[in-house]
C-alpha positions as CSV (number, residue, x, y, z in Angstrom):
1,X,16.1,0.7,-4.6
2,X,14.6,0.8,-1.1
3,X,15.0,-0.1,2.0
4,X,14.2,-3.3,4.7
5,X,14.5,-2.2,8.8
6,X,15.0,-4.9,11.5
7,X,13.0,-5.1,14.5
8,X,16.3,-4.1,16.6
9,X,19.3,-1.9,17.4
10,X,21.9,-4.2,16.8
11,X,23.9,-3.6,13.6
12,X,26.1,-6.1,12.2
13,X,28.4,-6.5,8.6
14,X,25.1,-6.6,6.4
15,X,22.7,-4.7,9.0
16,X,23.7,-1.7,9.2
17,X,22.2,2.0,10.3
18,X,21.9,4.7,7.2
19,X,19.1,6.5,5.7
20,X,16.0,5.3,5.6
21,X,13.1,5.5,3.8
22,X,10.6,3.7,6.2
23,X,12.0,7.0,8.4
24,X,14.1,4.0,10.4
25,X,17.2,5.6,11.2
26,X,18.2,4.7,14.2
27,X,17.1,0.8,13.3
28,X,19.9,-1.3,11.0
29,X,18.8,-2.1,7.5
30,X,19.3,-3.3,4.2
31,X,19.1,-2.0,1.0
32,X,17.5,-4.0,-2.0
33,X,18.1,-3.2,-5.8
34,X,15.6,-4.5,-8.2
35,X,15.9,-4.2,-11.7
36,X,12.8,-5.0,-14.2
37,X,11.7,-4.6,-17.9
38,X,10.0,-1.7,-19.6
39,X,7.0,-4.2,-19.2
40,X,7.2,-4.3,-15.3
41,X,8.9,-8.0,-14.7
42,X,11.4,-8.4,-12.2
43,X,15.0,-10.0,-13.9
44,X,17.3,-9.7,-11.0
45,X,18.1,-8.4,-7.0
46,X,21.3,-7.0,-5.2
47,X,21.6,-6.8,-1.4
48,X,23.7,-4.2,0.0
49,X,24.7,-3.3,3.5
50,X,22.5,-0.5,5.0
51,X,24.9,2.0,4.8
52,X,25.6,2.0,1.5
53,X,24.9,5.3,-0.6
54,X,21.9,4.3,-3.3
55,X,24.3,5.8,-5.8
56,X,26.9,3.5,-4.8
57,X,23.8,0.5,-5.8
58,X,23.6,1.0,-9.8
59,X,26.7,0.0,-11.4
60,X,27.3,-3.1,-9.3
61,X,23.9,-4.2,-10.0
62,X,24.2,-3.9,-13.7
63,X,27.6,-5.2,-14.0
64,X,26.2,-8.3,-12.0
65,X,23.3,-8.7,-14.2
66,X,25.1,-8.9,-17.8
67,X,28.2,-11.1,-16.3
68,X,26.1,-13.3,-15.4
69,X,23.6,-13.2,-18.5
70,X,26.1,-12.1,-20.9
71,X,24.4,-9.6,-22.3
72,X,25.6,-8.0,-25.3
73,X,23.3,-4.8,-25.3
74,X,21.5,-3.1,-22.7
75,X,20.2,0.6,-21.4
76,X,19.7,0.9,-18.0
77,X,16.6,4.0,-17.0
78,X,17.3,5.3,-13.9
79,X,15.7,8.2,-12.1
80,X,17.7,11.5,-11.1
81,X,18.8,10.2,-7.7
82,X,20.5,7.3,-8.9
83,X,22.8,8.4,-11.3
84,X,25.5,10.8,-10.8
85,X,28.0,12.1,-13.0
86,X,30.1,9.4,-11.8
87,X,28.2,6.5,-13.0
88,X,27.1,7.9,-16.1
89,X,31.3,8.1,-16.5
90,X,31.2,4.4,-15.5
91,X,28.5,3.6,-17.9
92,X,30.0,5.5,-20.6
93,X,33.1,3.3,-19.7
94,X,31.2,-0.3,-20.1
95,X,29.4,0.7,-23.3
96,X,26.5,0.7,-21.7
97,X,23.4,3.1,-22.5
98,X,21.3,4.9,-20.2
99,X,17.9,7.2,-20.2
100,X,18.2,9.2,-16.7
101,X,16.6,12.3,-15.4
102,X,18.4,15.9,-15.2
103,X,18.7,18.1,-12.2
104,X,17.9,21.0,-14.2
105,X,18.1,23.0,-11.2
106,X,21.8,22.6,-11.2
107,X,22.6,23.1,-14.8
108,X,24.4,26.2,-15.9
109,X,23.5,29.3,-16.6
110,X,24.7,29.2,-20.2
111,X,23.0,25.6,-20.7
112,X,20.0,26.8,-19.1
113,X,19.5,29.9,-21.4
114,X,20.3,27.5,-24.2
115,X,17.3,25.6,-22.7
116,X,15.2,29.0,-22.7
117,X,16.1,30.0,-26.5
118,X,15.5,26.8,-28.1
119,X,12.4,25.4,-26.4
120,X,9.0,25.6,-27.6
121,X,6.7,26.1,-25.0
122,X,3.8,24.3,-26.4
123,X,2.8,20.3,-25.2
124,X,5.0,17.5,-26.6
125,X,6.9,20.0,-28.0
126,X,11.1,18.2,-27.1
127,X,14.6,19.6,-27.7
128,X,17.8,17.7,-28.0
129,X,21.1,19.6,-26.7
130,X,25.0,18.0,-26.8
131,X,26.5,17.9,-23.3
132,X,29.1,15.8,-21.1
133,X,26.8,14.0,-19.3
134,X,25.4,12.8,-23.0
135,X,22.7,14.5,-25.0
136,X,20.1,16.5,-22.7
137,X,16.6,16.3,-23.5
138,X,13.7,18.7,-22.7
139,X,10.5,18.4,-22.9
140,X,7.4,21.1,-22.2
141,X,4.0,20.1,-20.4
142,X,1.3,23.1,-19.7
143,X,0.0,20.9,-16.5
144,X,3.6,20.2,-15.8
145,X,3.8,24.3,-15.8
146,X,0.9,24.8,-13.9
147,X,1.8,22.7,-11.3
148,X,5.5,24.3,-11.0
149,X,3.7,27.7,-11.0
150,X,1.8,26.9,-8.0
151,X,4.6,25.1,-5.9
152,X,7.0,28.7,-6.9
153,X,4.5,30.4,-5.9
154,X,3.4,28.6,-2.5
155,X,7.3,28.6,-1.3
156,X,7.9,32.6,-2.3
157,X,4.6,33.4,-0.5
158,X,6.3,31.1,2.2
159,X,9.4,33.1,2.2
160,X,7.6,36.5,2.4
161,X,6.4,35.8,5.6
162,X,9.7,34.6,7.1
163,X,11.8,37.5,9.0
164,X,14.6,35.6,10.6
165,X,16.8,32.8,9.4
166,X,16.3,29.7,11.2
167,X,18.7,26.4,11.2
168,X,15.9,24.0,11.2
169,X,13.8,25.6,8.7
170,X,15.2,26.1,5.2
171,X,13.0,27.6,2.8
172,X,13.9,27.7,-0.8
173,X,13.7,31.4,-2.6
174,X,15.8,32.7,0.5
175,X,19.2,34.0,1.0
176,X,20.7,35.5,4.2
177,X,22.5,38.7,4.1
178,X,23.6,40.5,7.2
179,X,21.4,37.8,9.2
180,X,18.5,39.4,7.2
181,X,16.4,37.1,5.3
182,X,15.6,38.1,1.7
183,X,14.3,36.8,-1.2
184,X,16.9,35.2,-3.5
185,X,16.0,37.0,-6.4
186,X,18.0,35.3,-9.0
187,X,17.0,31.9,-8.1
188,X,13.7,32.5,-8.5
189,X,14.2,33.8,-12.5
190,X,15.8,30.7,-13.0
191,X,13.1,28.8,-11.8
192,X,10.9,31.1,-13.9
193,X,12.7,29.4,-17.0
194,X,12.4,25.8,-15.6
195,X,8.3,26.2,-15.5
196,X,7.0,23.3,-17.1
197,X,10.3,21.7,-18.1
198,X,11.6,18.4,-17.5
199,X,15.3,17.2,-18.6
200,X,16.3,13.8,-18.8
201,X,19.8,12.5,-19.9
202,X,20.4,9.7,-22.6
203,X,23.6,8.1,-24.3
204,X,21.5,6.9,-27.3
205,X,21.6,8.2,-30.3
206,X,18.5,10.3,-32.2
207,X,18.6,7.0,-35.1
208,X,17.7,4.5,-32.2
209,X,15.7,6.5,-30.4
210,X,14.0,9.6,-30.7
211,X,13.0,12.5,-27.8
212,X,9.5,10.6,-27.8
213,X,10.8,7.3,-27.3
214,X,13.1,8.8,-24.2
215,X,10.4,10.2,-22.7
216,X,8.4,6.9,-22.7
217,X,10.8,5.2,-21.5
218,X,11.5,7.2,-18.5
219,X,7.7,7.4,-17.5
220,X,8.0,3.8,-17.6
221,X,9.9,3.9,-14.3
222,X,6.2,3.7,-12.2
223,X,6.3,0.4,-13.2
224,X,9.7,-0.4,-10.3
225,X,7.2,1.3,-7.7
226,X,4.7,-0.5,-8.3
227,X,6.8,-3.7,-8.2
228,X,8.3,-2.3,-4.7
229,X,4.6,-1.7,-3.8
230,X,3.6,-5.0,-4.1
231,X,6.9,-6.4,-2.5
232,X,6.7,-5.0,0.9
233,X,3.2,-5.2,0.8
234,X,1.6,-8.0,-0.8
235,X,4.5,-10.5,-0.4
236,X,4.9,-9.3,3.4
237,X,9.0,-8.6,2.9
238,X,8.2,-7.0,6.4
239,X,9.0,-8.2,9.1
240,X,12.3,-10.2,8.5
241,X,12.3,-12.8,11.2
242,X,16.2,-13.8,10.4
243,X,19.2,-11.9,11.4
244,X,22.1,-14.1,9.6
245,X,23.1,-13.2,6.3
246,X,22.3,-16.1,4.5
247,X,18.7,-16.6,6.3
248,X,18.2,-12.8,5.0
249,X,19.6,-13.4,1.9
250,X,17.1,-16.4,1.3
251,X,13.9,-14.5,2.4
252,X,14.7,-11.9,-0.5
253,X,15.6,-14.6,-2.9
254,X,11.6,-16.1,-2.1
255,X,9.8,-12.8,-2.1
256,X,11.7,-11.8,-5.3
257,X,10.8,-15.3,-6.9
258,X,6.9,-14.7,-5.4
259,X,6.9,-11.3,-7.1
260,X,8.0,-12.5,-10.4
261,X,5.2,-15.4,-10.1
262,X,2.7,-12.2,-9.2
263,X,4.0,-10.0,-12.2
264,X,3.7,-13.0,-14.2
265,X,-0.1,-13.1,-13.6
266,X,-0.9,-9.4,-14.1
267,X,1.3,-9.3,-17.3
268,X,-0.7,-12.6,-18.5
269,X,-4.2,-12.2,-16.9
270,X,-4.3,-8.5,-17.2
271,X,-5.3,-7.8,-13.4
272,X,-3.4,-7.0,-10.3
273,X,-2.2,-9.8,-8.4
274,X,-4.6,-8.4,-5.8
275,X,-8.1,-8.9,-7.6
276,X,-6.5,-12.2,-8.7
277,X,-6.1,-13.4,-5.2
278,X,-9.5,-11.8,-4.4
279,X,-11.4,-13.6,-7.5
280,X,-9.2,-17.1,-6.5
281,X,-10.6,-16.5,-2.7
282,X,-14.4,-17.3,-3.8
283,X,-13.4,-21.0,-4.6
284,X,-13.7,-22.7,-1.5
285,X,-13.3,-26.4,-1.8
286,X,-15.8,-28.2,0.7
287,X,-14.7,-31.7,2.8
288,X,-17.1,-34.1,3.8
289,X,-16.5,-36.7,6.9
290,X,-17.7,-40.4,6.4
291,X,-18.5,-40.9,9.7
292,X,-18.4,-44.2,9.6
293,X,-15.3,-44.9,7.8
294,X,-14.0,-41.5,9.5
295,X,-12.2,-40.6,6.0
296,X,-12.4,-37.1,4.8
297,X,-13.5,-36.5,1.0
298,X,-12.9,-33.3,-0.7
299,X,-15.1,-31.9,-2.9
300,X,-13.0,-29.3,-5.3
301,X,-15.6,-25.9,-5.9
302,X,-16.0,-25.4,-9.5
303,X,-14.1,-21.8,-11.2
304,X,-16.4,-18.8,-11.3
305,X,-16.9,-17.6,-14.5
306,X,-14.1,-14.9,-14.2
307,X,-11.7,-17.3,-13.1
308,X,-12.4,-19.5,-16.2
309,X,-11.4,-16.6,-17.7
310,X,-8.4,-15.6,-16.3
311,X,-7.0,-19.2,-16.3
312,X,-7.6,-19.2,-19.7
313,X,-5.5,-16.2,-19.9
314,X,-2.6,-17.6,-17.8
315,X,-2.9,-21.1,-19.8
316,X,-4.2,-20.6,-23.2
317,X,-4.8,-23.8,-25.3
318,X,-2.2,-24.7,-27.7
Protein backbone atom coordinates (compact mmCIF):
# COMPACT_ATOMS: atom_id res chain seq x y z
CA UNK A 1 0.00 0.00 0.00
CA UNK A 2 1.18 3.67 -0.39
CA UNK A 3 0.34 6.64 -1.25
CA UNK A 4 0.14 9.22 -4.57
CA UNK A 5 -0.30 13.36 -3.52
CA UNK A 6 -1.61 15.87 -6.05
CA UNK A 7 0.06 19.05 -6.82
CA UNK A 8 -3.15 20.94 -5.13
CA UNK A 9 -5.63 21.61 -2.31
CA UNK A 10 -8.61 20.70 -3.95
CA UNK A 11 -10.10 17.31 -2.90
CA UNK A 12 -12.66 15.65 -4.79
CA UNK A 13 -14.73 11.92 -4.56
CA UNK A 14 -11.32 9.98 -5.37
CA UNK A 15 -8.77 12.81 -4.10
CA UNK A 16 -9.10 13.02 -0.97
CA UNK A 17 -6.94 14.38 2.30
CA UNK A 18 -5.72 11.51 4.94
CA UNK A 19 -2.50 10.32 6.05
CA UNK A 20 0.21 10.37 4.22
CA UNK A 21 3.26 8.79 3.83
CA UNK A 22 5.04 11.36 1.40
CA UNK A 23 4.27 13.53 4.89
CA UNK A 24 1.40 15.31 2.39
CA UNK A 25 -1.37 15.88 4.62
CA UNK A 26 -2.77 18.73 3.93
CA UNK A 27 -2.48 17.81 -0.14
CA UNK A 28 -5.45 15.15 -1.45
CA UNK A 29 -4.29 11.75 -2.40
CA UNK A 30 -4.80 8.38 -3.38
CA UNK A 31 -4.03 5.29 -2.07
CA UNK A 32 -2.66 2.30 -4.30
CA UNK A 33 -2.74 -1.54 -3.27
CA UNK A 34 -0.39 -3.77 -5.11
CA UNK A 35 -0.26 -7.27 -4.71
CA UNK A 36 2.80 -9.51 -6.05
CA UNK A 37 4.22 -13.15 -5.88
CA UNK A 38 6.66 -14.55 -3.38
CA UNK A 39 8.99 -14.02 -6.54
CA UNK A 40 8.48 -10.18 -6.66
CA UNK A 41 5.90 -9.87 -9.83
CA UNK A 42 3.16 -7.59 -9.77
CA UNK A 43 -0.50 -9.60 -10.42
CA UNK A 44 -2.90 -6.89 -9.70
CA UNK A 45 -3.78 -2.88 -8.31
CA UNK A 46 -6.73 -1.32 -6.36
CA UNK A 47 -7.28 2.44 -6.16
CA UNK A 48 -8.86 3.75 -3.20
CA UNK A 49 -9.98 7.24 -2.17
CA UNK A 50 -7.36 8.97 0.02
CA UNK A 51 -9.04 8.77 2.99
CA UNK A 52 -9.48 5.42 3.27
CA UNK A 53 -7.89 3.49 6.36
CA UNK A 54 -4.98 1.02 4.75
CA UNK A 55 -6.69 -1.62 6.80
CA UNK A 56 -9.88 -0.89 5.21
CA UNK A 57 -7.43 -1.80 1.61
CA UNK A 58 -6.72 -5.74 2.14
CA UNK A 59 -9.87 -7.68 1.84
CA UNK A 60 -11.32 -5.72 -1.01
CA UNK A 61 -8.19 -6.19 -2.90
CA UNK A 62 -8.14 -9.91 -2.43
CA UNK A 63 -11.63 -10.51 -2.93
CA UNK A 64 -11.20 -8.57 -6.28
CA UNK A 65 -8.25 -10.55 -7.30
CA UNK A 66 -9.76 -14.24 -6.99
CA UNK A 67 -13.41 -13.07 -8.48
CA UNK A 68 -11.93 -12.17 -11.15
CA UNK A 69 -9.16 -15.03 -11.49
CA UNK A 70 -11.16 -17.56 -9.81
CA UNK A 71 -8.84 -18.70 -7.72
CA UNK A 72 -9.36 -21.72 -5.81
CA UNK A 73 -6.40 -21.36 -3.28
CA UNK A 74 -4.51 -18.57 -2.07
CA UNK A 75 -2.54 -17.02 1.27
CA UNK A 76 -2.31 -13.58 1.30
CA UNK A 77 1.32 -12.18 3.59
CA UNK A 78 0.72 -9.18 4.96
CA UNK A 79 2.71 -7.14 7.35
CA UNK A 80 1.47 -6.13 10.98
CA UNK A 81 -0.18 -2.91 9.95
CA UNK A 82 -2.40 -4.30 7.50
CA UNK A 83 -4.15 -6.89 9.22
CA UNK A 84 -6.33 -6.51 12.17
CA UNK A 85 -8.29 -8.83 13.97
CA UNK A 86 -11.06 -7.90 11.79
CA UNK A 87 -9.76 -9.06 8.60
CA UNK A 88 -8.08 -12.01 9.79
CA UNK A 89 -12.10 -12.70 10.91
CA UNK A 90 -12.92 -11.86 7.30
CA UNK A 91 -10.22 -14.07 5.96
CA UNK A 92 -10.97 -16.81 8.24
CA UNK A 93 -14.59 -16.23 6.76
CA UNK A 94 -13.53 -16.65 2.78
CA UNK A 95 -11.30 -19.62 3.44
CA UNK A 96 -8.57 -17.81 2.75
CA UNK A 97 -5.00 -18.25 4.40
CA UNK A 98 -2.74 -15.76 5.67
CA UNK A 99 1.05 -15.38 7.06
CA UNK A 100 0.90 -11.79 9.01
CA UNK A 101 3.04 -10.31 11.66
CA UNK A 102 2.13 -10.09 15.55
CA UNK A 103 2.08 -6.98 17.68
CA UNK A 104 3.65 -8.81 20.43
CA UNK A 105 3.60 -5.78 22.32
CA UNK A 106 -0.06 -6.03 22.73
CA UNK A 107 -0.39 -9.74 23.54
CA UNK A 108 -1.32 -10.81 26.96
CA UNK A 109 0.24 -11.26 29.80
CA UNK A 110 -0.55 -15.00 30.08
CA UNK A 111 0.31 -15.46 26.20
CA UNK A 112 3.33 -13.56 26.62
CA UNK A 113 4.76 -15.76 29.62
CA UNK A 114 3.64 -18.66 27.55
CA UNK A 115 6.04 -17.05 24.92
CA UNK A 116 8.76 -16.68 27.73
CA UNK A 117 8.45 -20.53 29.05
CA UNK A 118 8.53 -22.19 25.81
CA UNK A 119 11.02 -20.37 23.75
CA UNK A 120 14.51 -21.20 23.17
CA UNK A 121 16.59 -18.48 23.02
CA UNK A 122 19.17 -19.65 20.66
CA UNK A 123 19.07 -18.57 16.57
CA UNK A 124 16.43 -20.28 14.40
CA UNK A 125 15.27 -21.71 17.24
CA UNK A 126 10.72 -21.24 16.48
CA UNK A 127 7.73 -22.07 18.55
CA UNK A 128 4.23 -22.72 17.54
CA UNK A 129 1.32 -21.58 20.04
CA UNK A 130 -2.79 -22.04 19.43
CA UNK A 131 -4.58 -18.73 19.52
CA UNK A 132 -7.82 -16.80 18.02
CA UNK A 133 -6.16 -14.87 15.76
CA UNK A 134 -4.73 -18.54 14.34
CA UNK A 135 -1.49 -20.27 15.42
CA UNK A 136 1.26 -17.60 16.68
CA UNK A 137 4.63 -18.22 15.77
CA UNK A 138 7.91 -17.06 17.42
CA UNK A 139 11.04 -17.03 16.41
CA UNK A 140 14.51 -15.97 18.28
CA UNK A 141 17.47 -13.95 16.55
CA UNK A 142 20.68 -12.92 18.76
CA UNK A 143 21.18 -9.66 16.26
CA UNK A 144 17.50 -9.30 16.37
CA UNK A 145 18.26 -9.18 20.47
CA UNK A 146 21.00 -6.98 20.24
CA UNK A 147 19.36 -4.53 18.32
CA UNK A 148 16.18 -4.52 20.74
CA UNK A 149 18.64 -4.21 23.65
CA UNK A 150 20.09 -1.06 22.36
CA UNK A 151 16.71 0.72 21.14
CA UNK A 152 15.30 -0.34 25.20
CA UNK A 153 18.02 0.98 26.33
CA UNK A 154 18.41 4.34 24.17
CA UNK A 155 14.49 5.16 25.09
CA UNK A 156 14.90 4.37 29.08
CA UNK A 157 18.17 6.48 29.09
CA UNK A 158 15.73 8.88 27.22
CA UNK A 159 13.15 8.73 29.88
CA UNK A 160 15.68 9.25 32.71
CA UNK A 161 16.40 12.44 31.67
CA UNK A 162 12.81 13.67 31.20
CA UNK A 163 11.29 15.45 34.45
CA UNK A 164 8.00 16.80 33.23
CA UNK A 165 5.36 15.30 31.06
CA UNK A 166 4.91 16.94 27.86
CA UNK A 167 1.90 16.67 25.26
CA UNK A 168 4.07 16.81 22.27
CA UNK A 169 6.63 14.52 23.40
CA UNK A 170 5.75 10.99 24.28
CA UNK A 171 8.37 8.75 25.32
CA UNK A 172 7.90 5.18 25.67
CA UNK A 173 9.07 3.52 29.26
CA UNK A 174 7.02 6.53 30.91
CA UNK A 175 4.01 6.83 32.97
CA UNK A 176 2.63 9.91 34.68
CA UNK A 177 1.60 9.82 38.24
CA UNK A 178 0.69 12.85 40.18
CA UNK A 179 1.97 14.98 36.99
CA UNK A 180 5.31 13.28 37.89
CA UNK A 181 7.06 11.45 35.21
CA UNK A 182 8.35 7.96 36.08
CA UNK A 183 9.52 5.06 34.62
CA UNK A 184 6.85 2.54 33.72
CA UNK A 185 8.42 -0.21 35.38
CA UNK A 186 6.31 -3.03 34.21
CA UNK A 187 6.42 -2.15 30.64
CA UNK A 188 9.83 -2.35 30.53
CA UNK A 189 10.00 -6.26 32.01
CA UNK A 190 7.71 -6.99 29.31
CA UNK A 191 9.82 -5.71 26.84
CA UNK A 192 12.70 -7.53 28.58
CA UNK A 193 10.82 -10.79 27.47
CA UNK A 194 10.17 -9.59 23.82
CA UNK A 195 14.30 -9.10 23.31
CA UNK A 196 14.98 -10.75 20.25
CA UNK A 197 11.50 -12.08 19.48
CA UNK A 198 9.46 -11.71 16.50
CA UNK A 199 5.73 -13.18 16.19
CA UNK A 200 3.94 -13.61 13.10
CA UNK A 201 0.40 -15.02 12.70
CA UNK A 202 -0.58 -17.81 10.11
CA UNK A 203 -3.96 -19.84 9.34
CA UNK A 204 -1.83 -22.79 7.75
CA UNK A 205 -1.39 -25.69 9.12
CA UNK A 206 2.26 -27.25 10.55
CA UNK A 207 1.68 -30.24 7.43
CA UNK A 208 1.67 -27.42 4.74
CA UNK A 209 3.98 -25.41 6.18
CA UNK A 210 6.28 -25.47 8.81
CA UNK A 211 7.68 -22.38 11.28
CA UNK A 212 10.68 -22.14 8.65
CA UNK A 213 8.62 -21.90 5.73
CA UNK A 214 6.39 -18.94 7.63
CA UNK A 215 9.22 -17.15 8.35
CA UNK A 216 10.41 -17.09 4.75
CA UNK A 217 7.66 -16.19 3.56
CA UNK A 218 7.10 -13.17 5.65
CA UNK A 219 10.78 -11.89 4.92
CA UNK A 220 9.68 -12.11 1.47
CA UNK A 221 7.54 -9.01 1.89
CA UNK A 222 10.98 -6.65 0.82
CA UNK A 223 10.16 -7.75 -2.30
CA UNK A 224 6.47 -5.21 -2.40
CA UNK A 225 9.00 -2.30 -1.40
CA UNK A 226 11.16 -2.77 -3.65
CA UNK A 227 8.31 -3.05 -6.33
CA UNK A 228 6.90 0.39 -4.71
CA UNK A 229 10.51 1.67 -4.98
CA UNK A 230 10.83 1.27 -8.46
CA UNK A 231 7.13 2.51 -9.05
CA UNK A 232 7.35 5.96 -7.79
CA UNK A 233 10.74 6.14 -8.79
CA UNK A 234 11.76 4.61 -11.85
CA UNK A 235 8.33 4.67 -13.65
CA UNK A 236 7.91 8.46 -12.45
CA UNK A 237 4.13 7.67 -10.81
CA UNK A 238 4.97 11.31 -9.61
CA UNK A 239 3.71 13.88 -10.59
CA UNK A 240 0.05 12.89 -11.79
CA UNK A 241 -0.73 15.45 -14.44
CA UNK A 242 -4.66 14.35 -14.43
CA UNK A 243 -7.26 15.18 -11.97
CA UNK A 244 -10.38 13.05 -13.42
CA UNK A 245 -10.82 9.72 -12.19
CA UNK A 246 -10.59 7.85 -15.17
CA UNK A 247 -7.40 9.92 -16.48
CA UNK A 248 -5.96 8.81 -12.88
CA UNK A 249 -7.11 5.58 -13.05
CA UNK A 250 -5.38 5.10 -16.53
CA UNK A 251 -1.86 6.56 -15.48
CA UNK A 252 -1.79 3.72 -12.67
CA UNK A 253 -3.13 1.11 -15.06
CA UNK A 254 0.34 2.17 -17.44
CA UNK A 255 2.87 2.40 -14.68
CA UNK A 256 1.54 -0.92 -13.21
CA UNK A 257 1.68 -2.50 -16.78
CA UNK A 258 5.54 -0.74 -17.04
CA UNK A 259 6.49 -2.27 -13.69
CA UNK A 260 5.41 -5.70 -14.61
CA UNK A 261 7.40 -5.31 -18.00
CA UNK A 262 10.48 -4.08 -15.46
CA UNK A 263 10.00 -7.07 -12.96
CA UNK A 264 9.75 -9.18 -15.96
CA UNK A 265 13.35 -8.24 -16.96
CA UNK A 266 15.03 -8.52 -13.52
CA UNK A 267 13.19 -11.84 -12.79
CA UNK A 268 14.55 -13.07 -16.44
CA UNK A 269 17.85 -11.21 -16.89
CA UNK A 270 18.83 -11.30 -13.34
CA UNK A 271 19.58 -7.43 -12.90
CA UNK A 272 17.70 -4.41 -11.82
CA UNK A 273 15.77 -2.76 -14.31
CA UNK A 274 18.10 0.10 -13.51
CA UNK A 275 21.57 -1.50 -14.77
CA UNK A 276 19.35 -2.84 -17.63
CA UNK A 277 18.45 0.60 -18.79
CA UNK A 278 22.05 1.74 -17.98
CA UNK A 279 23.73 -1.32 -20.15
CA UNK A 280 20.71 -0.65 -23.04
CA UNK A 281 21.89 3.31 -22.92
CA UNK A 282 25.44 2.46 -24.51
CA UNK A 283 23.71 1.39 -27.81
CA UNK A 284 23.35 4.49 -29.69
CA UNK A 285 22.21 3.96 -33.20
CA UNK A 286 24.01 6.55 -35.54
CA UNK A 287 21.96 8.46 -38.74
CA UNK A 288 23.67 9.55 -41.67
CA UNK A 289 22.25 12.49 -44.08
CA UNK A 290 22.62 11.84 -48.01
CA UNK A 291 23.00 15.26 -48.72
CA UNK A 292 22.09 15.00 -51.94
CA UNK A 293 19.13 12.87 -51.84
CA UNK A 294 18.46 14.62 -48.30
CA UNK A 295 17.26 11.08 -46.90
CA UNK A 296 18.33 9.99 -43.47
CA UNK A 297 19.89 6.34 -43.06
CA UNK A 298 20.15 4.79 -39.84
CA UNK A 299 22.76 2.80 -38.90
CA UNK A 300 21.52 0.36 -35.86
CA UNK A 301 24.89 0.07 -33.08
CA UNK A 302 25.76 -3.46 -32.59
CA UNK A 303 24.82 -5.16 -28.60
CA UNK A 304 27.75 -4.93 -26.27
CA UNK A 305 28.79 -8.01 -25.08
CA UNK A 306 26.66 -7.85 -21.80
CA UNK A 307 23.67 -7.03 -23.69
CA UNK A 308 24.16 -10.12 -25.94
CA UNK A 309 23.95 -11.58 -22.77
CA UNK A 310 21.10 -10.37 -21.16
CA UNK A 311 19.00 -10.65 -24.35
CA UNK A 312 19.88 -13.94 -24.42
CA UNK A 313 18.52 -14.23 -21.02
CA UNK A 314 15.18 -12.47 -21.75
CA UNK A 315 14.83 -14.52 -25.15
CA UNK A 316 16.56 -17.85 -24.94
CA UNK A 317 16.53 -20.03 -28.10
CA UNK A 318 14.09 -22.63 -28.40
Amino acid sequence: MTTLYFETFEEDELRKNGFSKDSKSQQPQILVALMVTKEGFPIAFEIFSGNTFEGHTIIPTIKNFIGRNKVKEFTVVADAAMISSENITHLNQNEINYIVGARLGNLSIKLLGTIDEQIVRQDGKSIRIKTELGYLICSYSSVRYRKDLYEMNKQIEKAKQVEVPSKSRKLKFTKTNDQKLELNEELIEKTKKLLGIKGYYTSLEENIADNKTIIERYHELYKIEQAFRVSKGDLRTRPIFHFKEQPIKLHILICFMALVISKHIEIKAGVSIRKFLEESKKMVDGQILNHITHKTVTVKAEKTQNMAKLVAKLFPPH
